[in-house]
N, C-alpha and C positions, 0 to 999 in steps of 0.2 A: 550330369551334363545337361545343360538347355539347349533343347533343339526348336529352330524354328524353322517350319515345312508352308511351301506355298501350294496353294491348292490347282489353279487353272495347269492344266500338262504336268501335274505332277502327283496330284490326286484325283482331279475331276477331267474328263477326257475332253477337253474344250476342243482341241484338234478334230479329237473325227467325230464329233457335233458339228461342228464347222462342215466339215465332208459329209455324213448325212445331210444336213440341210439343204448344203449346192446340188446334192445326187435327185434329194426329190423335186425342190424345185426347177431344175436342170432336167432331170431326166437321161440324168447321168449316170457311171458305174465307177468314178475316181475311188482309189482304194489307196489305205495311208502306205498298204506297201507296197502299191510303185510309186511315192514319193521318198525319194533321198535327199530336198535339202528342200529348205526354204519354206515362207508360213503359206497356209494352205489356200487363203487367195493370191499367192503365186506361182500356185500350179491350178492356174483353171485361163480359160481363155477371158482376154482381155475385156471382152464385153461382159463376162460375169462375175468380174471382180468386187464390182459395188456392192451385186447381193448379199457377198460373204461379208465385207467390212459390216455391213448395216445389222446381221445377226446377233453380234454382241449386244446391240440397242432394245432388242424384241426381246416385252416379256415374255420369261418361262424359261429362257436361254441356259443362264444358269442354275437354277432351278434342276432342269431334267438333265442333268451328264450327267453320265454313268461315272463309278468310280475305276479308276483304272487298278488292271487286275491286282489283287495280294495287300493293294494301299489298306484295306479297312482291318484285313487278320494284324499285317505290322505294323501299322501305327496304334492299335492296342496294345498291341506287346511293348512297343518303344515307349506309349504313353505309361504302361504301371512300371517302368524300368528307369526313363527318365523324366526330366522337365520338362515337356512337348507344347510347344505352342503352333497353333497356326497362323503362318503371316500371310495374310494376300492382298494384292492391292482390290480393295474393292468399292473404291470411290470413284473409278473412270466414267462405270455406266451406269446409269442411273438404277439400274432395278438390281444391279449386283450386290448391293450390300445386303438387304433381305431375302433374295435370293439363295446368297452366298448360305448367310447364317442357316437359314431352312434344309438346305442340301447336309447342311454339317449335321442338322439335330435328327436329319432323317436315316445318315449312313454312317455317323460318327459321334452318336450321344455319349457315348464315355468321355468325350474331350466338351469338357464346361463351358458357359461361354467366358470366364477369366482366362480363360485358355485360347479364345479366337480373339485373333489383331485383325483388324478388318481398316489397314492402311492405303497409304500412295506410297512414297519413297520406300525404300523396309533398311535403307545405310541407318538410321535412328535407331537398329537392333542393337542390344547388344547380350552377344549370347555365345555358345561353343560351337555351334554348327548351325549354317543355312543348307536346306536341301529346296535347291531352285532351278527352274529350267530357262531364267534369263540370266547373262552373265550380267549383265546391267544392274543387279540383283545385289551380285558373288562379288562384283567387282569393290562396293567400297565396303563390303560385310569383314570386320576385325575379326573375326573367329576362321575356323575352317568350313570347307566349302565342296557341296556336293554339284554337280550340276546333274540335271535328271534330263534323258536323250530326250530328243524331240528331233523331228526335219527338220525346225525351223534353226535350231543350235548345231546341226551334224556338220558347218563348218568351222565353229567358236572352238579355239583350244583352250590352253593354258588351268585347266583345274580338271579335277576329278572327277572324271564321269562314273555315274552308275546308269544303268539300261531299266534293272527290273526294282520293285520293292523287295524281292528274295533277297536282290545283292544287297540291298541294305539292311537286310536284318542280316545277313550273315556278317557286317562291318560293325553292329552294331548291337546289335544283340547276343 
């Protein structure tokens, strides 16, 4: 099977990076679990929306997320079981695509770089499974389609969600 897995909210925690940053800057306590829907500069007040947009722009950004929990044990296992590539867009921001790559080789060197897509669009895939947590993503992807939770998806239907990396080693492994 060739699986193609995007990284920002699905393996790297760009979410509550975005929420630490607002908290220190802010001097804030925003927690991603009292957010149930929407992206995380639309849960801060309106005068400090700009700071969060501008965060993606700052080196280091993506660079330091964390991986989000279980991502690095299953996508080992997915990686020596299937075809696993990573798709992410990582042309928006300027420092993201060496960034990006640097995060992968420091928490994910089993996956080569023939194996990392470092795209815009990802509908150009063509593969058995997208694991994405935009439907924008899912939506013209010809294979099957995981969507991975997020606040900013908790009101997107129509495709299969999974919540943890557990649930998908157990769909898939």
């Amino acid at each position: 099977m060739t699986i193609f897995v995007d990284m920002d909210d699905v393996l790297a925690d760009t979410y509550g990076k975005h929420i630490e940053l607002y908290n220190k800057e802010h001097q804030q306590a925003l927690s991603i679990a009292n957010i149930t829907q929407g992206e995380a500069w639309e849960n801060v007040p309106d005068i400090h929306r700009a700071s969060i947009l501008q965060q993606a722009y700052e080196p280091g950004f993506f660079r330091e997320l964390k991986p989000i929990k279980d991502a690095i044990q299953v996508m080992e296992a997915l990686y020596a079981k299937h075809e696993v590539y990573i798709a992410t867009a990582a042309t928006q921001f300027p420092n993201s695509l060496k960034e990006k790559s640097d995060w992968l080789s420091e928490h994910m060197p089993f996956i080569n770089w023939q194996h990392q897509i470092m795209c815009g669009h990802k509908f150009i895939l063509n593969g058995d499974l997208l694991i994405d947590d935009r439907i924008y993503n899912l939506e013209k992807f010809e294979g099957d389609t995981l969507l991975f939770n997020s606040p900013h998806n908790s009101n997107d239907s129509g495709y299969t969600r999974v919540a943890t990396w557990l649930e998908i080693a157990e769909r898939l492994l």
